[in-house]
C-alpha positions in Angstrom: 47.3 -111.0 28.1 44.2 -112.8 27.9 43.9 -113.2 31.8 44.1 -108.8 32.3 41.5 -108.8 29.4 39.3 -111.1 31.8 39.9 -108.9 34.9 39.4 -105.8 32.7 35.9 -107.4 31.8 35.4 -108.9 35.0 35.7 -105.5 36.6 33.3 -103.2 34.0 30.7 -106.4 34.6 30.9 -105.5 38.0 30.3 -101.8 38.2 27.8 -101.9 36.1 25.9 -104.1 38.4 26.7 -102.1 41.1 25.4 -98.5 38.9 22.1 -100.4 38.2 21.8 -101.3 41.8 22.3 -98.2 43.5 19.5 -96.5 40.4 17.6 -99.2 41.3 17.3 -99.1 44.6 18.9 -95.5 46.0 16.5 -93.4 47.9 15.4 -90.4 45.6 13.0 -87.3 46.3 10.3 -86.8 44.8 8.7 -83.2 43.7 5.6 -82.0 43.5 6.3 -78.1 43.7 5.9 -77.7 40.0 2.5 -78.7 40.3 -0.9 -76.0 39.8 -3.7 -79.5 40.3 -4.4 -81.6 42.4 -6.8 -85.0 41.3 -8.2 -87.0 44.2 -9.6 -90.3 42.9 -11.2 -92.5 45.3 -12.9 -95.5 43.9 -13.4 -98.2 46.3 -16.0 -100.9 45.8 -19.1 -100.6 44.7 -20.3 -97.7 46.4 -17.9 -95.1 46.4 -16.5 -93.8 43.5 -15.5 -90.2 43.5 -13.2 -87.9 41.4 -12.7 -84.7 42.4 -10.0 -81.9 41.6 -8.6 -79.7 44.8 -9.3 -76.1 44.0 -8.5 -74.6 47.4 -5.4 -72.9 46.8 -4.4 -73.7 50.7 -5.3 -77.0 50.2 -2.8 -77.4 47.5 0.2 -75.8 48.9 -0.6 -77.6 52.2 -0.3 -80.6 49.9 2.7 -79.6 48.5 4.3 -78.7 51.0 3.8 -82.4 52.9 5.1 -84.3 49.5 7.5 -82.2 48.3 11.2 -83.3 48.8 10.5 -86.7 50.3 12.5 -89.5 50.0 10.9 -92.1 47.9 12.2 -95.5 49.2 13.0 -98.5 47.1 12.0 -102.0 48.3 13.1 -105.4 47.0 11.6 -106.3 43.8 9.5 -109.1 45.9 9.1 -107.1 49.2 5.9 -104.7 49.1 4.4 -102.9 52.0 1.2 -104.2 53.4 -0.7 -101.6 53.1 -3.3 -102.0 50.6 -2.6 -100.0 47.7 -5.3 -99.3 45.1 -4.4 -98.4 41.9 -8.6 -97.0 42.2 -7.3 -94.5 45.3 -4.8 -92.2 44.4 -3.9 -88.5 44.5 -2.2 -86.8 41.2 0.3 -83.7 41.1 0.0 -82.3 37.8 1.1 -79.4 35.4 0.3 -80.1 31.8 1.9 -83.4 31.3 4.1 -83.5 33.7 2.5 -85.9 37.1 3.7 -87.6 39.5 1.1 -89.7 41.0 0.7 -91.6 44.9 -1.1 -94.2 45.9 -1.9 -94.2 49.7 -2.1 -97.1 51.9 -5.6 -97.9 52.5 -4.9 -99.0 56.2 -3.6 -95.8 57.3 -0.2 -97.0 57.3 1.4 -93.3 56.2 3.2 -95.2 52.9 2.3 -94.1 49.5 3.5 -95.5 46.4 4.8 -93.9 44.1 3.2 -94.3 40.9 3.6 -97.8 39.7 7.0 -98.0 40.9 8.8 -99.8 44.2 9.4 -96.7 45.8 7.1 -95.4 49.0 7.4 -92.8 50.9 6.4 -92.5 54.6 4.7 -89.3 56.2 5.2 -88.9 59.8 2.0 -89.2 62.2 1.9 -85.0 62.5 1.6 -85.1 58.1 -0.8 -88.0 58.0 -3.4 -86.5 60.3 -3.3 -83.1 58.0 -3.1 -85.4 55.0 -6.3 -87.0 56.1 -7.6 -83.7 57.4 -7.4 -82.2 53.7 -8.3 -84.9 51.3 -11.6 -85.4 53.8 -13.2 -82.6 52.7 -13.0 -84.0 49.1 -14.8 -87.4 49.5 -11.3 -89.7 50.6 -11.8 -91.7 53.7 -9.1 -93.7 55.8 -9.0 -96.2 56.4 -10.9 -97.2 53.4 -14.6 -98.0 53.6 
């Protein structure tokens, strides 16, 4: 009796390890379609500091459309891309209070980091180069100077 109660416990123990793994680290989309602004913040050293709000509606759904539905990969808790993430350099989706922000690699890498978590996504060369070509014209260089 006592030895199935073990194995009955043994077993839950073990899927629940293996539920908070897979939430943990499971590669998950993110969304930015809901979004009607854009924020560009881009304060880097001394020098630059600039905050500026995308109102070309191109702009944003060209955005939009390179974000939306990518898959946000998870790293190890310890492992993080070297790419020089800036909590000062970002770029914020939001409708009311509902954001979702990214961090970009300050390298030119193509990650971004999603919000304070362990979760990046990558854009392809083709998306970078129109990601760099649109946030240009609002005051964000790469890599950062």
């Amino acid at each position: 009796m006592m030895i199935s109660i073990l194995k009955i416990v043994t077993k839950t123990i073990l899927a629940i390890a293996i539920i908070t793994l897979l939430i943990l680290f499971a590669p998950l989309p993110i969304f930015v379609n809901f979004t009607n602004k854009v924020f560009v913040k881009f304060h880097y050293g001394e020098k630059k500091k600039i905050d500026n709000v995308i109102t070309d509606k191109n702009d944003i759904y060209e955005l939009k459309r390179l974000f939306d539905g990518n898959i946000g990969l998870a790293t190890g808790l310890t492992e993080v891309p070297s790419c020089g993430f800036n909590e000062g350099i970002s770029l914020t989706f939001q409708t009311g209070v509902t954001k979702v922000i990214l961090y970009p690699g300050c390298d030119t890498c193509g990650k971004f980091r999603i919000g304070k978590s362990n979760r990046y996504i990558v854009l392809n060369e083709q998306k970078k180069a129109r990601f760099y070509e649109i946030i240009k014209k609002y005051g964000m260089t790469f890599p950062c100077v």
